[in-house]
Each structure stands twice: as C-alpha cells, then as structure tokens.
Backbone as a chain_set.jsonl record, in Angstrom:
{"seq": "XXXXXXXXXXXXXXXXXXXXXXXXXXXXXXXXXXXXXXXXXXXXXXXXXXXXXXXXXXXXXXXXXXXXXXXXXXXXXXXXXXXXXXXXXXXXXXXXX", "coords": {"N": [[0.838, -1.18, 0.0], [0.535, 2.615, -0.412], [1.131, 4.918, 1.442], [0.472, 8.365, 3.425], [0.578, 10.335, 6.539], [-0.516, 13.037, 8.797], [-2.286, 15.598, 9.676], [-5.511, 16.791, 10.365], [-7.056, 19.738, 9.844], [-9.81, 22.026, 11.259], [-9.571, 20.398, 13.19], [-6.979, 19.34, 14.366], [-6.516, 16.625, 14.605], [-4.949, 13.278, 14.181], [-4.59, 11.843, 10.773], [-4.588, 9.664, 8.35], [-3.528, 9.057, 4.971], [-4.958, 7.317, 2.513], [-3.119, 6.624, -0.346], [-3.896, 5.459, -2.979], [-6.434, 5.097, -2.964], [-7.127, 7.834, -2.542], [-9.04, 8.195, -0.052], [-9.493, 9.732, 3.063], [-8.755, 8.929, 6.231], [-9.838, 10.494, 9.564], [-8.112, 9.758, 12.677], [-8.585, 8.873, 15.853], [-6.653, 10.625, 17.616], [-4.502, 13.428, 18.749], [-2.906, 15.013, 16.597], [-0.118, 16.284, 14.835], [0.096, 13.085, 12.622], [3.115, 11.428, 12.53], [4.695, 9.698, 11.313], [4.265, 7.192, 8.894], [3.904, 3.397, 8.159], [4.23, 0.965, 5.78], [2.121, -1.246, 6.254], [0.129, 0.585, 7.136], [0.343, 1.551, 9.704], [0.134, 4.249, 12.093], [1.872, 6.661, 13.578], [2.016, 9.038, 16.149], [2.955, 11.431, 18.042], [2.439, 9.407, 21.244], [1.677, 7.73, 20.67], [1.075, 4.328, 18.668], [-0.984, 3.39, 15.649], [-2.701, 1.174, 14.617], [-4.902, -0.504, 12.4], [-6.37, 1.336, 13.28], [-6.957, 1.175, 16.348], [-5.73, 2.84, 18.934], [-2.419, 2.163, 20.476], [-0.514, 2.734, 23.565], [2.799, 4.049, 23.82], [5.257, 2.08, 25.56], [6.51, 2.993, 28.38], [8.698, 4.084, 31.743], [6.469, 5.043, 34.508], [5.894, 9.022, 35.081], [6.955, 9.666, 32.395], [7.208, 10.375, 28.908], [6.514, 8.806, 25.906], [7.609, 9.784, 22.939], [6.937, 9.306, 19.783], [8.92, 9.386, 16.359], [9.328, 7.706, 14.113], [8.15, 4.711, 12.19], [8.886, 1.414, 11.466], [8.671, -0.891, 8.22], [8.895, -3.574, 9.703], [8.086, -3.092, 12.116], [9.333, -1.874, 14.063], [9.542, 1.078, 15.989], [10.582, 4.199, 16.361], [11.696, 6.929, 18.805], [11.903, 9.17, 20.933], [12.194, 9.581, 24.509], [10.543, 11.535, 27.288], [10.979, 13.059, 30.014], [7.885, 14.033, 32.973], [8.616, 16.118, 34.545], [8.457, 19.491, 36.05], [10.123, 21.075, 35.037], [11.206, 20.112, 31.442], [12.856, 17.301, 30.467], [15.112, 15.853, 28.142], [15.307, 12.331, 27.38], [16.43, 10.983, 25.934], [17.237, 8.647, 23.041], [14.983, 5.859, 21.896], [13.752, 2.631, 21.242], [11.121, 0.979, 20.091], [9.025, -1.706, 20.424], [6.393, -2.922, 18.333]], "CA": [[0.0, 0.0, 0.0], [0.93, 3.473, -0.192], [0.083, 5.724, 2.968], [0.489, 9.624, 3.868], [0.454, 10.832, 7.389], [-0.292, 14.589, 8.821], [-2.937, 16.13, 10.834], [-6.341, 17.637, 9.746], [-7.468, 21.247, 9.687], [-9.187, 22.416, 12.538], [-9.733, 19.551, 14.278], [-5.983, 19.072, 14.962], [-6.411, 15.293, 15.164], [-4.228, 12.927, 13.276], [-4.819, 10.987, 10.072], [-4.219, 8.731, 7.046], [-4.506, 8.977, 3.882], [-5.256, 6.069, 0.847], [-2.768, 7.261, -1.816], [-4.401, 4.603, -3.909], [-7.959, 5.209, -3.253], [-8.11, 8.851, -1.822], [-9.32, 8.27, 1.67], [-8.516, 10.149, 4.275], [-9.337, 8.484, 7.527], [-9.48, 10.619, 10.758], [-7.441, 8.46, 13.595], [-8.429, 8.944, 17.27], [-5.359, 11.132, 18.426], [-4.029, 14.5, 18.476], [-1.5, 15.094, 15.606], [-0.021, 15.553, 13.506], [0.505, 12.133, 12.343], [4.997, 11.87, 12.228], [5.136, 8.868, 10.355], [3.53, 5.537, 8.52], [4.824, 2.36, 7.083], [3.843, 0.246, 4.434], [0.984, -1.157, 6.18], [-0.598, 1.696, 7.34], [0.241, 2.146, 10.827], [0.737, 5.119, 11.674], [2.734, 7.151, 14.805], [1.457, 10.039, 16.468], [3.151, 11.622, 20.256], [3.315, 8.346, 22.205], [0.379, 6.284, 20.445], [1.514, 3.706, 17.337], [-2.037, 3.15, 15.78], [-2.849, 0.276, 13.93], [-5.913, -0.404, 12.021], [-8.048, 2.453, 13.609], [-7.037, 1.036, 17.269], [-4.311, 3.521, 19.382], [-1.846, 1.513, 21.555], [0.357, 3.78, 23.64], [3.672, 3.665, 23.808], [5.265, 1.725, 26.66], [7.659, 3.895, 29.608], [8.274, 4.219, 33.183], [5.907, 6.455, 35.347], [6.454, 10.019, 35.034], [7.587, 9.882, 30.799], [6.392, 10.638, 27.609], [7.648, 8.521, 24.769], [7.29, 10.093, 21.645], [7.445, 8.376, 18.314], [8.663, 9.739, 15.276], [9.223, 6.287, 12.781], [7.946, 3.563, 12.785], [9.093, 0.766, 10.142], [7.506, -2.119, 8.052], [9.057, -4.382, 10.678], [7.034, -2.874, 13.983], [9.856, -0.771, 14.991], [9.361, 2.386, 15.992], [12.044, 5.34, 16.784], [11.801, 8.232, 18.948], [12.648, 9.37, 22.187], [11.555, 10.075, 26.074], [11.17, 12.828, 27.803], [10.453, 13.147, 31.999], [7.609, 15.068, 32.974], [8.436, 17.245, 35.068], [8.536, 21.139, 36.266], [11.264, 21.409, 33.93], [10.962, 19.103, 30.584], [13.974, 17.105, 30.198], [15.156, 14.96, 27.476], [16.16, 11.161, 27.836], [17.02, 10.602, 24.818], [16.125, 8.155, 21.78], [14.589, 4.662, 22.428], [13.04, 1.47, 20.337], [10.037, 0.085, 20.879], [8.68, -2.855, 18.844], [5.164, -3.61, 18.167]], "C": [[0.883, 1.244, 0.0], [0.133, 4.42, 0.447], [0.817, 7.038, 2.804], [-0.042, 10.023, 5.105], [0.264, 12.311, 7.662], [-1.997, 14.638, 9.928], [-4.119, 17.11, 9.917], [-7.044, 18.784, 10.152], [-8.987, 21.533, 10.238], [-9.333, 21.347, 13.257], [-8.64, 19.118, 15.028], [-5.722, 17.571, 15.222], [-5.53, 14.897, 14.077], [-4.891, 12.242, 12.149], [-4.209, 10.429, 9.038], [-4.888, 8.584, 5.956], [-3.904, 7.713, 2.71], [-4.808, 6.699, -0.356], [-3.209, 6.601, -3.257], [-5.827, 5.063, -4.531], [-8.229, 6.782, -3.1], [-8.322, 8.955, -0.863], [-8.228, 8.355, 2.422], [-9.605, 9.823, 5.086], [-8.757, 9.501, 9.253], [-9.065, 9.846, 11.809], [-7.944, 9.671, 14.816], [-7.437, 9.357, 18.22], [-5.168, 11.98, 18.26], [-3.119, 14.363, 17.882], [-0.913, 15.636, 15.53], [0.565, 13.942, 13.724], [2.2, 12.125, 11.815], [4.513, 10.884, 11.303], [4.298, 7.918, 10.289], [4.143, 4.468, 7.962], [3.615, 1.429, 6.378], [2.016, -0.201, 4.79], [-0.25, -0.587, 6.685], [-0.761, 1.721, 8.78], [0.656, 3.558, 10.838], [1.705, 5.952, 13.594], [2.478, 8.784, 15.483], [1.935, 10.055, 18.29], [3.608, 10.868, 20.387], [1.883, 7.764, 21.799], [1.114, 5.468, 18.31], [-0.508, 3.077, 17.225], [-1.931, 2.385, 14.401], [-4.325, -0.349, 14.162], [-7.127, 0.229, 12.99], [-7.43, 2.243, 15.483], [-5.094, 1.725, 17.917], [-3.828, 2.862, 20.439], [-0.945, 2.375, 22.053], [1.713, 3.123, 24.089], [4.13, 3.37, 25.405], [6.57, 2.659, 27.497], [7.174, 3.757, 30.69], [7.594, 5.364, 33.612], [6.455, 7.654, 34.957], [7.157, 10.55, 33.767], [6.459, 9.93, 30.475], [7.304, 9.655, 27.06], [6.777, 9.4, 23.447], [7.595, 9.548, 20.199], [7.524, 9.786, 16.926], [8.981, 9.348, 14.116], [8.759, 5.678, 13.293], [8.672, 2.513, 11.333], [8.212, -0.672, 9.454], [7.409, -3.337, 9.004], [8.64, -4.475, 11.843], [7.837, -2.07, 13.992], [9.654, 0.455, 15.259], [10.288, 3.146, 17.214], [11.165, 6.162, 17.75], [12.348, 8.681, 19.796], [11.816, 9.701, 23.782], [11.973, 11.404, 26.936], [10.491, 12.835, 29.24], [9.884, 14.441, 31.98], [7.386, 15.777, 34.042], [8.519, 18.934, 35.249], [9.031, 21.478, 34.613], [11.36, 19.907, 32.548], [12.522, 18.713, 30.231], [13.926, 15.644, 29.497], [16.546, 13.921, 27.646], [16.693, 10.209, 27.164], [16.672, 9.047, 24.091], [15.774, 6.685, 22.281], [13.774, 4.163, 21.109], [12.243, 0.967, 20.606], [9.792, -0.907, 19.727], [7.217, -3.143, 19.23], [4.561, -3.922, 17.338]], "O": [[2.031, 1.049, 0.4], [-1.038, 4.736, 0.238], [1.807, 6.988, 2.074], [-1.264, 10.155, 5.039], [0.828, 13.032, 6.839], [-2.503, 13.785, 10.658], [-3.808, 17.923, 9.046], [-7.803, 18.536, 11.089], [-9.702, 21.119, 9.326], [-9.078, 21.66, 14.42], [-8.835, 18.595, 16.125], [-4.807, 17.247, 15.979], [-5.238, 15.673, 13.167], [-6.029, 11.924, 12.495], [-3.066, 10.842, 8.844], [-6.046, 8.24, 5.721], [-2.782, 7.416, 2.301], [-5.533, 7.194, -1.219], [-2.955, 7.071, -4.366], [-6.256, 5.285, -5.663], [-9.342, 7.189, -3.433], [-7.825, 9.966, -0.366], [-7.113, 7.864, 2.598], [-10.797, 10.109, 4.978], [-7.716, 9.306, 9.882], [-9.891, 8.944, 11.951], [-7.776, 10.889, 14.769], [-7.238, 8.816, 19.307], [-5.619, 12.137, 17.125], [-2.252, 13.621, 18.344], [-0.735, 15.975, 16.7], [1.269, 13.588, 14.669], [2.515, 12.754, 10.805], [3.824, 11.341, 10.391], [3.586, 7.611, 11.244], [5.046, 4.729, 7.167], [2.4, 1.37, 6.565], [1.022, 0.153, 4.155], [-1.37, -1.098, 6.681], [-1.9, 1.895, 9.212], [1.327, 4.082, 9.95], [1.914, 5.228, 14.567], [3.079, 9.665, 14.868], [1.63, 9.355, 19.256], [4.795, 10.741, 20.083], [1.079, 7.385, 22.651], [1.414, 6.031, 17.257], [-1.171, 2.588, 18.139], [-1.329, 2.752, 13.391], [-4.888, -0.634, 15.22], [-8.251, -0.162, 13.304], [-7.469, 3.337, 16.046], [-3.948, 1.39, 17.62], [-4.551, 2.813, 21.434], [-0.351, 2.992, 21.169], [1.813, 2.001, 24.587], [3.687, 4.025, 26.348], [7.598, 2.86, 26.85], [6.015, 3.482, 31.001], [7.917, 6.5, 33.265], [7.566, 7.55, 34.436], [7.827, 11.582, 33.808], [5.346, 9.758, 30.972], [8.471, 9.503, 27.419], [5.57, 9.502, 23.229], [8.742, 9.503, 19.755], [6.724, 10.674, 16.628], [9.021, 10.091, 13.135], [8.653, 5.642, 14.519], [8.894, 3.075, 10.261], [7.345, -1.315, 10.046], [6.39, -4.001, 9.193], [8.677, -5.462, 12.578], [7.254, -0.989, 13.918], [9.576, 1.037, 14.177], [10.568, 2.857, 18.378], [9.948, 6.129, 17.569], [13.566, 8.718, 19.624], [10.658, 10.116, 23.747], [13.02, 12.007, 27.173], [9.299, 12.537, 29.317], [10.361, 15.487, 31.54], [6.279, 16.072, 34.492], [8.683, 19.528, 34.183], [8.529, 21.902, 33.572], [11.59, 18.766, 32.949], [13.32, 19.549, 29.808], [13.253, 14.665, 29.818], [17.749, 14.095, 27.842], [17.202, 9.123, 27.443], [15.838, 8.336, 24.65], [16.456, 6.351, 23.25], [13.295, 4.869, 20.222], [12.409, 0.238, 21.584], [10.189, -0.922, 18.561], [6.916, -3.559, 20.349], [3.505, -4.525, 17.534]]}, "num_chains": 1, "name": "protein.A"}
C-alpha cells in the first residue's frame, strides 16, 4: 500500500490517507501524524495506531515517549522525555510492536 500521514485542519487530530484510493481516515489522536509504514500504521506523540485502534507507547511512570518512525518491521524510533517542572530529554529509544 501506499500511505500519507499529517494532521487535519481544525480539528488538529491525526490521520491517514489512501494514496491509492483517496481516503482520508481521521485516527483517534491528536496530531499531527509523524510517520507511517507500508501497512498503514501510523505514529502520532506516544500512540503507534494500527488499524483504527491507538496503543500507547510503553515507559516508566512520570515519561512521555514520543514516536517519530515507525518501520515495516514494527519498529518504531523516537525518544523520552520526563515530565516534570522542567521538561527534560532522555534521549532516543526502540520500541517494537
């Protein structure tokens, strides 16, 4: 398949679009949508969403992870950040799903 990620106008949520067919599907997340792979997951913040359903990304208490790849293989890039007072970054991490 070929996919396109990004974020739609005003609603601010993320989505995916069907470079084949056209359709653009609103996804259940605040976006923009960073990235998609082949079969149309896509990566948004700290949720990897696959077919319509958002799984969030896994960290200890008190993080964010944020994704911004994912690949055809599950992996997905990005990094963590601790939230507190002061936002500090914990630099890049792998998740697989």
């Amino acid at each position: 398949m070929c996919w396109a990620t990004g974020g739609l106008w005003p609603s601010r949520s993320a989505a995916v679009w069907d470079l084949r067919t056209g359709k653009v599907t609103q996804l259940p997340v605040d976006g923009p949508g960073e990235a998609v792979n082949a079969a149309g997951w896509v990566v948004a913040n700290g949720v990897v969403l696959r077919g319509g359903a958002a799984v969030e990304l896994q960290v200890p208490g008190g993080q964010t992870g944020l994704a911004v790849a994912v690949s055809d293989t599950g992996l997905v890039v990005g990094h963590v950040r601790a939230g507190d007072a002061e936002v500090r970054n914990l630099g890049p991490r792998v998740w697989r799903c």
